[in-house]
PDB file of N, CA, C, O and CB in Angstrom:
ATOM      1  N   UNK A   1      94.143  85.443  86.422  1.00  0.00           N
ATOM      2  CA  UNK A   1      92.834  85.443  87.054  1.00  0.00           C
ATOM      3  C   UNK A   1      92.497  86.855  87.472  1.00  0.00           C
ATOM      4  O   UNK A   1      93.256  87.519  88.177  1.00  0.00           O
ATOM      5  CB  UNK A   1      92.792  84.485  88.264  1.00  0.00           C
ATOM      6  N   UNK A   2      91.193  87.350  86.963  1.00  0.00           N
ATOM      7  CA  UNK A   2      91.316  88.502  87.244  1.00  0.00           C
ATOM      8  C   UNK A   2      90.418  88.496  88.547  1.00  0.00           C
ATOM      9  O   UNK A   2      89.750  89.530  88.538  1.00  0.00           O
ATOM     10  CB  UNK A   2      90.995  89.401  86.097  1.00  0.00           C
ATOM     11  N   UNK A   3      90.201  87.884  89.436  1.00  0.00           N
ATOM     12  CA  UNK A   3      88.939  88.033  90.475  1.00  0.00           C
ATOM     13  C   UNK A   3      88.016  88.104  90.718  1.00  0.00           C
ATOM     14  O   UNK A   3      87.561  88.020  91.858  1.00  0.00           O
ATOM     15  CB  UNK A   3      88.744  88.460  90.906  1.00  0.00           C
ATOM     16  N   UNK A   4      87.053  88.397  89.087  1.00  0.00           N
ATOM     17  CA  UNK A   4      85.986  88.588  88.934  1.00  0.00           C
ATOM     18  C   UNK A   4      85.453  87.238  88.304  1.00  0.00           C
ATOM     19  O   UNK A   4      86.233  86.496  87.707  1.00  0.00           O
ATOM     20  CB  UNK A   4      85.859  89.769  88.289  1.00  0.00           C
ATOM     21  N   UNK A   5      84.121  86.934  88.445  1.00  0.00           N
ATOM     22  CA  UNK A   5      83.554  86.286  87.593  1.00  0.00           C
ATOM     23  C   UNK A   5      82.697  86.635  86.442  1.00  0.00           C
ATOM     24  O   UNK A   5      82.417  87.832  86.378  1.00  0.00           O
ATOM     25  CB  UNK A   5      83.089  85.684  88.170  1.00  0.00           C
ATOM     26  N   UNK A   6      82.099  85.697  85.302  1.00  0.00           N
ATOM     27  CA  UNK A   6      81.557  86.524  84.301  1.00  0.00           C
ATOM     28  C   UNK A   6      80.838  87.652  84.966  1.00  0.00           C
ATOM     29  O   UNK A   6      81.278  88.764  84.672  1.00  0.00           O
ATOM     30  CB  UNK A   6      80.659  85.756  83.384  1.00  0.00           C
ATOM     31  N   UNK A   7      79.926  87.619  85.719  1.00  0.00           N
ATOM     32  CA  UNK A   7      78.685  88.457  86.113  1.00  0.00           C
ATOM     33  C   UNK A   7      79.778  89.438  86.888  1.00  0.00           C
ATOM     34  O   UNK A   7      79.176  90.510  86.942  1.00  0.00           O
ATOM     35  CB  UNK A   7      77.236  87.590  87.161  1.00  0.00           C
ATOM     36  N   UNK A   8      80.875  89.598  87.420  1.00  0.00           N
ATOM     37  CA  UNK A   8      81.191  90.765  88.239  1.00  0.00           C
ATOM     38  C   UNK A   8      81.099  90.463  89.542  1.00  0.00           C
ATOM     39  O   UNK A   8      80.956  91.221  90.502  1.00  0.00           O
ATOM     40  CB  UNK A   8      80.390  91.875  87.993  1.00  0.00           C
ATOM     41  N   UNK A   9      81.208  89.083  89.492  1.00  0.00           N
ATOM     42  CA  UNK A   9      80.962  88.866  91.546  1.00  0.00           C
ATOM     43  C   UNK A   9      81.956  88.268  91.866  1.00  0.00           C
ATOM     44  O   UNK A   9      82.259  87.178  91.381  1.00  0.00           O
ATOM     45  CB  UNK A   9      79.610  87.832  92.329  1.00  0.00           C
ATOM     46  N   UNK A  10      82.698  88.941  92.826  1.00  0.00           N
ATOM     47  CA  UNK A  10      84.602  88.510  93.393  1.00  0.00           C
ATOM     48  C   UNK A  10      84.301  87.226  93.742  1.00  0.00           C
ATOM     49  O   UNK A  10      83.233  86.651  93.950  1.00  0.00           O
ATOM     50  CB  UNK A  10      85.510  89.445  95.027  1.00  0.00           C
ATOM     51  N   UNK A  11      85.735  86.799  93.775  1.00  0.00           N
ATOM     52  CA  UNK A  11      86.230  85.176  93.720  1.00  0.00           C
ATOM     53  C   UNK A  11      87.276  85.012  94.457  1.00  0.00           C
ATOM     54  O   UNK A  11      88.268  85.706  94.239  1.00  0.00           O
ATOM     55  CB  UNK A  11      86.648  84.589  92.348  1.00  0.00           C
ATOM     56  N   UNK A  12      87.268  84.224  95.303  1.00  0.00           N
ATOM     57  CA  UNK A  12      88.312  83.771  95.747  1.00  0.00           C
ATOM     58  C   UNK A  12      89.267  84.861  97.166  1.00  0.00           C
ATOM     59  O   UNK A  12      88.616  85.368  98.080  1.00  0.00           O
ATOM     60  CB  UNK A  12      89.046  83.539  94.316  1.00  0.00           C
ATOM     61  N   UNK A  13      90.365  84.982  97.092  1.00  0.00           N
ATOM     62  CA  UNK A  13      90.957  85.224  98.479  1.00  0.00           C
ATOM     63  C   UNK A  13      90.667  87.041  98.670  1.00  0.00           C
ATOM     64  O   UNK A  13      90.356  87.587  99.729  1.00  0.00           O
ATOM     65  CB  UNK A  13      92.891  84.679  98.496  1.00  0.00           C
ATOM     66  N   UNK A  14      90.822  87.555  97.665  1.00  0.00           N
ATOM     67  CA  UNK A  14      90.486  88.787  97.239  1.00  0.00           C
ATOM     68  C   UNK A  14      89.812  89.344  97.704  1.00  0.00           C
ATOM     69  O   UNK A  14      90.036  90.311  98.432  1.00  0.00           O
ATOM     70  CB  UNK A  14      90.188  88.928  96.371  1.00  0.00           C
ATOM     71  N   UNK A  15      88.339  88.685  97.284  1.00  0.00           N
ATOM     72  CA  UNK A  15      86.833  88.951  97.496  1.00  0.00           C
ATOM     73  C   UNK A  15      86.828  88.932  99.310  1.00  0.00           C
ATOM     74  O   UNK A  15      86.248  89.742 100.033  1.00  0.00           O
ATOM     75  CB  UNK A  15      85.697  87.522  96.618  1.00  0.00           C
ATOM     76  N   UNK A  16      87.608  87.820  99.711  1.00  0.00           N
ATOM     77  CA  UNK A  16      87.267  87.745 101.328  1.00  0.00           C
ATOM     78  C   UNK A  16      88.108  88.640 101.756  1.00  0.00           C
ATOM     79  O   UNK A  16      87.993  88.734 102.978  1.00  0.00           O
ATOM     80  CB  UNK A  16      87.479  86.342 102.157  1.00  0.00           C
ATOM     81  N   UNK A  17      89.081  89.504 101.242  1.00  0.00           N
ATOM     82  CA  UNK A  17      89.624  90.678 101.384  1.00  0.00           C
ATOM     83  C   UNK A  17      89.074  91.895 101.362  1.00  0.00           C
ATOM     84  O   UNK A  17      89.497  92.737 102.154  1.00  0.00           O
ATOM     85  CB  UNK A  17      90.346  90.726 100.716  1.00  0.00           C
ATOM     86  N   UNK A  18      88.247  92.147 100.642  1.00  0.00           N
ATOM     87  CA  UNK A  18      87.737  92.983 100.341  1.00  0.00           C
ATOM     88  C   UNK A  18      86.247  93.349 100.921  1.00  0.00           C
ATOM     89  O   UNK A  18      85.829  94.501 101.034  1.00  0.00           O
ATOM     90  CB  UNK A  18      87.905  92.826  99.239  1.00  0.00           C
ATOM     91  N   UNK A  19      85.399  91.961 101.328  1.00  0.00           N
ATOM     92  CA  UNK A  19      84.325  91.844 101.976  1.00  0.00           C
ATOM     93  C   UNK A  19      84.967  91.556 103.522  1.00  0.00           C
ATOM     94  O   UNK A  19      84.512  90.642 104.210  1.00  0.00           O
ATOM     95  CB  UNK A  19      83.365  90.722 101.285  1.00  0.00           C
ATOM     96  N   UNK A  20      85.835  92.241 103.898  1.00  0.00           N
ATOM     97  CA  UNK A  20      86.452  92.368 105.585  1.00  0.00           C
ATOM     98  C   UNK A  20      86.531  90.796 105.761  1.00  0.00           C
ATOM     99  O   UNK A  20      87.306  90.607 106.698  1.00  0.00           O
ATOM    100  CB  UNK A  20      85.201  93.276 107.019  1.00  0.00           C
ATOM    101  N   UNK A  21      86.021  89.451 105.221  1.00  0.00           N
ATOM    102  CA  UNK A  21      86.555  88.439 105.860  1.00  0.00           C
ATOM    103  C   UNK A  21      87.829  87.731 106.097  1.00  0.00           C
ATOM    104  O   UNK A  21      88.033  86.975 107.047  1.00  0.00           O
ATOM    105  CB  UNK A  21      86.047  87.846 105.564  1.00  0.00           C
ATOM    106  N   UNK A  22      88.612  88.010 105.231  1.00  0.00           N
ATOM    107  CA  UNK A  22      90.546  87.902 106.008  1.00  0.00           C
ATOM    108  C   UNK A  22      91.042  89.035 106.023  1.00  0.00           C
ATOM    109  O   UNK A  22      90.540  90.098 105.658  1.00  0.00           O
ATOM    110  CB  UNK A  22      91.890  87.019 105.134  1.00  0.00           C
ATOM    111  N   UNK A  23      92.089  88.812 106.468  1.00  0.00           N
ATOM    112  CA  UNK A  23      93.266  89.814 106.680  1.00  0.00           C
ATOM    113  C   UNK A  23      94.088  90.267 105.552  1.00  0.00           C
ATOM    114  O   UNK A  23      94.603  89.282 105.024  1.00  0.00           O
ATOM    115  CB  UNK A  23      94.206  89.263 107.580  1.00  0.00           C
ATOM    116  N   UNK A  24      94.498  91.627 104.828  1.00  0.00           N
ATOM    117  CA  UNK A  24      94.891  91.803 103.513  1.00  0.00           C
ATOM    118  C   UNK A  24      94.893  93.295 103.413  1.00  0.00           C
ATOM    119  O   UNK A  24      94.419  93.865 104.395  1.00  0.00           O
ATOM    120  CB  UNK A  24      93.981  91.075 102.480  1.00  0.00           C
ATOM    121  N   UNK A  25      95.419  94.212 102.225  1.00  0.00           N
ATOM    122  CA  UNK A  25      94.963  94.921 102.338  1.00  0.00           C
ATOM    123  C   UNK A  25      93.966  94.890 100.493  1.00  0.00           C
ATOM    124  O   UNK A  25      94.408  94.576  99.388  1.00  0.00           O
ATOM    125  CB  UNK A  25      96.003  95.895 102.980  1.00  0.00           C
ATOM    126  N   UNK A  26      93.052  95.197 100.760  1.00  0.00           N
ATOM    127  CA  UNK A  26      91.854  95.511  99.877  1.00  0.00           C
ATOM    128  C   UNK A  26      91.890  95.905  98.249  1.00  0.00           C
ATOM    129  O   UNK A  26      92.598  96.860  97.929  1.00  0.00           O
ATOM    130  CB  UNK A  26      91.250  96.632 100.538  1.00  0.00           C
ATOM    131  N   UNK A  27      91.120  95.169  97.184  1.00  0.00           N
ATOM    132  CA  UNK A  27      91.456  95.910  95.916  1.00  0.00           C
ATOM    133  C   UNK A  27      91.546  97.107  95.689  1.00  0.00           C
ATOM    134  O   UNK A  27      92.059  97.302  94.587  1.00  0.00           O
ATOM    135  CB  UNK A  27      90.811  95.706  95.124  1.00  0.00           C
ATOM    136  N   UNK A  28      91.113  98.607  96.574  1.00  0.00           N
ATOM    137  CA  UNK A  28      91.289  99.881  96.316  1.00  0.00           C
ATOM    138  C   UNK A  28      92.710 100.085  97.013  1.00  0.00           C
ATOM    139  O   UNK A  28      93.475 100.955  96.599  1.00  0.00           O
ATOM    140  CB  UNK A  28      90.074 100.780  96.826  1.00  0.00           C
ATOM    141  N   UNK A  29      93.063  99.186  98.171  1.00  0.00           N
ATOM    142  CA  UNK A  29      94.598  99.749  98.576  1.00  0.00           C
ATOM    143  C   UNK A  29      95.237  98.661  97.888  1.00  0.00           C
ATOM    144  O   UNK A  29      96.317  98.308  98.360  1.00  0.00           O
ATOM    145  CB  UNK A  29      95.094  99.891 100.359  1.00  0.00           C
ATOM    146  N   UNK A  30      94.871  98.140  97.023  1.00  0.00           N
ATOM    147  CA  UNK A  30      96.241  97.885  96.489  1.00  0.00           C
ATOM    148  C   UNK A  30      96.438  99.075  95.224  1.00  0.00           C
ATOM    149  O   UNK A  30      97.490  99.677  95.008  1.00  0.00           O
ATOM    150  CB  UNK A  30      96.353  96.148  95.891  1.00  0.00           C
ATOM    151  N   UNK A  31      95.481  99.201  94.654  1.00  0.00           N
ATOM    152  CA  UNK A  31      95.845  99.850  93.577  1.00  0.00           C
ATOM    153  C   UNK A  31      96.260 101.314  93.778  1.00  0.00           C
ATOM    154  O   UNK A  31      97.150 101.861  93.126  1.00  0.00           O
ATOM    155  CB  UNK A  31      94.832  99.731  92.703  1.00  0.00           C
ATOM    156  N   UNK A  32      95.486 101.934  94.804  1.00  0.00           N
ATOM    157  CA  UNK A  32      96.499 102.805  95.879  1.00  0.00           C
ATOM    158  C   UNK A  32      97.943 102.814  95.795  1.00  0.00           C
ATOM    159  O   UNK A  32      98.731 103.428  95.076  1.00  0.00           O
ATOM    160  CB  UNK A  32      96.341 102.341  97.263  1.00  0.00           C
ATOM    161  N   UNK A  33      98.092 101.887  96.813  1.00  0.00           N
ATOM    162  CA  UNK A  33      99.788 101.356  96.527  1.00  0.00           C
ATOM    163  C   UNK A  33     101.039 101.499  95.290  1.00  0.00           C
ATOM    164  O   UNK A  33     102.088 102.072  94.995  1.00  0.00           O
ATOM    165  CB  UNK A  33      99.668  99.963  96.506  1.00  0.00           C
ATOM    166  N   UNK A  34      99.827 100.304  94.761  1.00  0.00           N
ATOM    167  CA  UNK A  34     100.863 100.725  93.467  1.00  0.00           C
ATOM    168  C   UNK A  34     100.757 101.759  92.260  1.00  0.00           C
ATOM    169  O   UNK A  34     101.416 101.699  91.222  1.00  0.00           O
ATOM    170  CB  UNK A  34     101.026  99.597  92.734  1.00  0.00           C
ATOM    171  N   UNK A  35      99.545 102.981  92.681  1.00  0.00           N
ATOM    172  CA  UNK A  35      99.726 104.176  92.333  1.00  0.00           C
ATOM    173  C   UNK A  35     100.886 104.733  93.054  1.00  0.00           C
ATOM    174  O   UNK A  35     101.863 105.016  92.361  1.00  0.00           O
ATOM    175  CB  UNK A  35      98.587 104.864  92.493  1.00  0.00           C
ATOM    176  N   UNK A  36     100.951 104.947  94.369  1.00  0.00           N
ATOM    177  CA  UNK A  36     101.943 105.624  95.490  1.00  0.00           C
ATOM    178  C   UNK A  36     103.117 105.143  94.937  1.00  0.00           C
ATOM    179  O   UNK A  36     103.930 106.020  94.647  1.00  0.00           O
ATOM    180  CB  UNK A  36     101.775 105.182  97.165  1.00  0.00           C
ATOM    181  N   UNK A  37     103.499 103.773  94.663  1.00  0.00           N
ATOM    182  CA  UNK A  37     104.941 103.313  94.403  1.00  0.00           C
ATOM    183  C   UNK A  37     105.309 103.988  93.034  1.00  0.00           C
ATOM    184  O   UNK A  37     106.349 104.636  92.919  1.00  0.00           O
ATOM    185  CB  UNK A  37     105.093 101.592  94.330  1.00  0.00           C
ATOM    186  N   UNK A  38     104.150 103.763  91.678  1.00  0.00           N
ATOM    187  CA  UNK A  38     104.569 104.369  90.464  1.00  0.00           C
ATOM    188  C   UNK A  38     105.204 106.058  91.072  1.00  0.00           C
ATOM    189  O   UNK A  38     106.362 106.477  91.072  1.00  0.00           O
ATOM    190  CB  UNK A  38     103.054 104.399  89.258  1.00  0.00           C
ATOM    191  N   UNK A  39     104.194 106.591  91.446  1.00  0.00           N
ATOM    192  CA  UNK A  39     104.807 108.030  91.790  1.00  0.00           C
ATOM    193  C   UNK A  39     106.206 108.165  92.395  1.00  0.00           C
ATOM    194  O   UNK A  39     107.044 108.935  91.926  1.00  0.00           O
ATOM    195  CB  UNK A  39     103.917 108.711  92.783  1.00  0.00           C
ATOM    196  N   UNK A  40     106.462 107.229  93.661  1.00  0.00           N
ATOM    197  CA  UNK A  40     107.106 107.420  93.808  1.00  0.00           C
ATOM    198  C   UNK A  40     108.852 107.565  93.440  1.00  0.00           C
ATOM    199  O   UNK A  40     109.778 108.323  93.728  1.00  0.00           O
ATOM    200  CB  UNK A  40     106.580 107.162  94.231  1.00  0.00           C
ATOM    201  N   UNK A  41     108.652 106.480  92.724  1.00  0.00           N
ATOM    202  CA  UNK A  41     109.729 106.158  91.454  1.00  0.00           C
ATOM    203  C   UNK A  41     109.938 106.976  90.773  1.00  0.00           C
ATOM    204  O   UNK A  41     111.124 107.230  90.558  1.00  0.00           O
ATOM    205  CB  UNK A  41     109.495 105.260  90.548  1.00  0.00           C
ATOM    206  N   UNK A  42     108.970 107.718  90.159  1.00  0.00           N
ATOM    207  CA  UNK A  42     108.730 108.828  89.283  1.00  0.00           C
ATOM    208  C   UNK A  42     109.523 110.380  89.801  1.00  0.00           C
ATOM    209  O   UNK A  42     109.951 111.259  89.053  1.00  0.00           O
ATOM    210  CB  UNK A  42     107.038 108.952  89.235  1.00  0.00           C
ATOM    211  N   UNK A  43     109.544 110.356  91.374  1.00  0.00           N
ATOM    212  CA  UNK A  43     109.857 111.359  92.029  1.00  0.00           C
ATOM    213  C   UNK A  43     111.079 110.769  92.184  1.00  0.00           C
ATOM    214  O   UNK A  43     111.737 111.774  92.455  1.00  0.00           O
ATOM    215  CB  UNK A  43     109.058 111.810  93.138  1.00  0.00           C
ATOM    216  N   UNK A  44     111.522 110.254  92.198  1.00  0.00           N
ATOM    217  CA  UNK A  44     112.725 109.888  92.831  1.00  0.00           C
ATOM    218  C   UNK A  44     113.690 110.212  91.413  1.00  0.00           C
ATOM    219  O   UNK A  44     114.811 110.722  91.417  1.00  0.00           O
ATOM    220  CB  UNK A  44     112.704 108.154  93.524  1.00  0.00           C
ATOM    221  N   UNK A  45     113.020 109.825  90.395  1.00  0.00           N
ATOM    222  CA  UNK A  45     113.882 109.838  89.158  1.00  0.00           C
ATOM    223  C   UNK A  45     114.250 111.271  89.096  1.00  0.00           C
ATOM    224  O   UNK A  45     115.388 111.661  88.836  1.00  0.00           O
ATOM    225  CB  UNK A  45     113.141 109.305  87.771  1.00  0.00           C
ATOM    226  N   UNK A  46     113.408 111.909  89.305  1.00  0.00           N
ATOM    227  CA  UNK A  46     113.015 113.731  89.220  1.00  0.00           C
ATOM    228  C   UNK A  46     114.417 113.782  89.799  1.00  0.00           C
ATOM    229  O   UNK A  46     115.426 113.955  89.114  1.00  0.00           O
ATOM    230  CB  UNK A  46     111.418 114.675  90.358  1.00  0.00           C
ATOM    231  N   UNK A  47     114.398 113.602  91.237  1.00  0.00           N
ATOM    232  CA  UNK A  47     115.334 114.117  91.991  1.00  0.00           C
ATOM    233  C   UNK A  47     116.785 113.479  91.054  1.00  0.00           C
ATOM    234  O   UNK A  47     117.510 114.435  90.778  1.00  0.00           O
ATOM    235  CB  UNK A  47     115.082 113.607  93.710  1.00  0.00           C
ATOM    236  N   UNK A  48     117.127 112.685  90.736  1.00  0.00           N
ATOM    237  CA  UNK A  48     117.995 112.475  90.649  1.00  0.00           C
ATOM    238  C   UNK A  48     118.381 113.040  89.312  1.00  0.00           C
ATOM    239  O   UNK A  48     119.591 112.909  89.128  1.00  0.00           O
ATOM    240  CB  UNK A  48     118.087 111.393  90.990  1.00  0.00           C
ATOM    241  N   UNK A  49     117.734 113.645  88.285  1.00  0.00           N
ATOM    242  CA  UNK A  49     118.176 114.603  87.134  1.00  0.00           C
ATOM    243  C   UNK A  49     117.811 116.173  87.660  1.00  0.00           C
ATOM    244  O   UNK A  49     117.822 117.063  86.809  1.00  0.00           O
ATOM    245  CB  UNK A  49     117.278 114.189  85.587  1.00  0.00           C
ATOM    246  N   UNK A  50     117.555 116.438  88.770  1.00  0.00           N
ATOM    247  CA  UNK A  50     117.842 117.970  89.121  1.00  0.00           C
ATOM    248  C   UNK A  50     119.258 117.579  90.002  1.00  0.00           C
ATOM    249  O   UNK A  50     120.170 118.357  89.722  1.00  0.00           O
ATOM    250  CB  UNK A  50     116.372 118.908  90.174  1.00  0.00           C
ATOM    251  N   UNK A  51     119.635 116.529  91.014  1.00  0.00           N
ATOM    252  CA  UNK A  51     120.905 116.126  90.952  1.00  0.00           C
ATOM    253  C   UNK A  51     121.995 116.533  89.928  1.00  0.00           C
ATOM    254  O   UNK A  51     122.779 117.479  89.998  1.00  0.00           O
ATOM    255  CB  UNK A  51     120.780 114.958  90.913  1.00  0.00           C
ATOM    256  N   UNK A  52     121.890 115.801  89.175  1.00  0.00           N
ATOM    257  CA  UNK A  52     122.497 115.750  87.930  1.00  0.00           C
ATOM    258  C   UNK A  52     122.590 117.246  87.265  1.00  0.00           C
ATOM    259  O   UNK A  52     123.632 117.572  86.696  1.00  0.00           O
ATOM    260  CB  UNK A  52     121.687 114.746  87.052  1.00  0.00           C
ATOM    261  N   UNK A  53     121.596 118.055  87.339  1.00  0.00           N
ATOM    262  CA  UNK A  53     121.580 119.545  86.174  1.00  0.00           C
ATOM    263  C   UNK A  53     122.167 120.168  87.385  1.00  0.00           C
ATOM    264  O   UNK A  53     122.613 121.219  86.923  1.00  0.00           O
ATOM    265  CB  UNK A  53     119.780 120.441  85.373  1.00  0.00           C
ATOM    266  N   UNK A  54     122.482 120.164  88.845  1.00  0.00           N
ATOM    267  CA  UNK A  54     122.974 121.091  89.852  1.00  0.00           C
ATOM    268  C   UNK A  54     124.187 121.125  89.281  1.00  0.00           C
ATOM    269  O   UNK A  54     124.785 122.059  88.748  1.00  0.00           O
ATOM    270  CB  UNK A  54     122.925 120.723  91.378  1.00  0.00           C
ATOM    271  N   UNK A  55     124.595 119.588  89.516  1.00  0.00           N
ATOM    272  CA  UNK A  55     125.773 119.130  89.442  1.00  0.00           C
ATOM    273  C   UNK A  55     126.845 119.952  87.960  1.00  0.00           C
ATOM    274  O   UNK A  55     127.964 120.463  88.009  1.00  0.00           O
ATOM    275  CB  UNK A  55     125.431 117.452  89.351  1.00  0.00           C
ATOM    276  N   UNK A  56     125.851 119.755  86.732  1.00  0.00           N
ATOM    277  CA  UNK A  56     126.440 119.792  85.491  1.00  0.00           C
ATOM    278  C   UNK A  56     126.178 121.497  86.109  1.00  0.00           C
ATOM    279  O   UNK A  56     126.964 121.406  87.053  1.00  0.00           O
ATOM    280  CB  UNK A  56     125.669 118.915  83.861  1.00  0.00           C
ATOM    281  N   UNK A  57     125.768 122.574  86.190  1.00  0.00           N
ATOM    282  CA  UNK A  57     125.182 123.735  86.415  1.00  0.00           C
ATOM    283  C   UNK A  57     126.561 124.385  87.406  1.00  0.00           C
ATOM    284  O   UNK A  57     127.212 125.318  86.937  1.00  0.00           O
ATOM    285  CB  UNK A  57     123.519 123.524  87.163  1.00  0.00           C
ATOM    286  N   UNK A  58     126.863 123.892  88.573  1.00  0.00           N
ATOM    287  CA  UNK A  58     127.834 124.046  89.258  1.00  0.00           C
ATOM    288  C   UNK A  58     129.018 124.506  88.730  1.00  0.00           C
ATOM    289  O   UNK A  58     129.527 125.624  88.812  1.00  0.00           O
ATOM    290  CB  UNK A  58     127.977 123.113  89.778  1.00  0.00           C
ATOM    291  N   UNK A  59     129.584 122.989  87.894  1.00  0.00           N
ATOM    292  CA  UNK A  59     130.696 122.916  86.990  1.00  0.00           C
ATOM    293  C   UNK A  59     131.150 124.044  85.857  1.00  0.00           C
ATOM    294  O   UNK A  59     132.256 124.459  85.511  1.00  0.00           O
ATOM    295  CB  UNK A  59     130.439 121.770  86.339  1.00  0.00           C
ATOM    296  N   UNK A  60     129.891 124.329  85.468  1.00  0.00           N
ATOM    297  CA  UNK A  60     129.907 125.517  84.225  1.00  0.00           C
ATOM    298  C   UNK A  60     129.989 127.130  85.115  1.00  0.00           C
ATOM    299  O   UNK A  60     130.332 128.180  84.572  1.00  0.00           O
ATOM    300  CB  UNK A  60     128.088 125.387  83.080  1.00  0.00           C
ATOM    301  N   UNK A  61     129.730 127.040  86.050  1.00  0.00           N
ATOM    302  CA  UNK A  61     129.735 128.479  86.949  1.00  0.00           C
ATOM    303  C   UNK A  61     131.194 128.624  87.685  1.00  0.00           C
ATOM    304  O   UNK A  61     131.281 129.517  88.528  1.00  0.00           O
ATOM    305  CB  UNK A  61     128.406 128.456  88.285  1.00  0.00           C
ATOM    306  N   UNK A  62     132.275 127.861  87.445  1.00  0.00           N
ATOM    307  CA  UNK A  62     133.100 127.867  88.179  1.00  0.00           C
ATOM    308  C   UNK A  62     134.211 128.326  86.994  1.00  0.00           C
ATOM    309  O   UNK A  62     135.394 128.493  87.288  1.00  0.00           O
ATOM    310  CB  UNK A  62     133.169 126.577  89.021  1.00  0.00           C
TER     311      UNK A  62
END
């Protein structure tokens, strides 16, 4: 379900999310979110292959 209806007019729990009537956080923070989370994963991977090249980098200098 994508939330929308044919014409483009929200549906359902979403829509009352998004039009402030429940509690939630909103279709722009979610996709927020799970921009922030992709990145963050992304960074984290980073770190852990400059980890890794210190590590291998170390070994060869000794």
């Amino acid at each position: 379900m994508s939330g929308e209806a044919g014409g483009g007019i929200k549906v359902g729990k979403q829509a009352g999310v998004d039009n402030g009537e429940r509690d939630g956080l909103t279709s722009s923070e979610r996709e927020e979110l799970a921009q922030l989370r992709r990145e963050n994963r992304r960074l984290r991977e980073d770190v852990e292959v400059l980890k890794r090249a210190t590590a291998f980098f170390a070994k060869e200098t000794r």
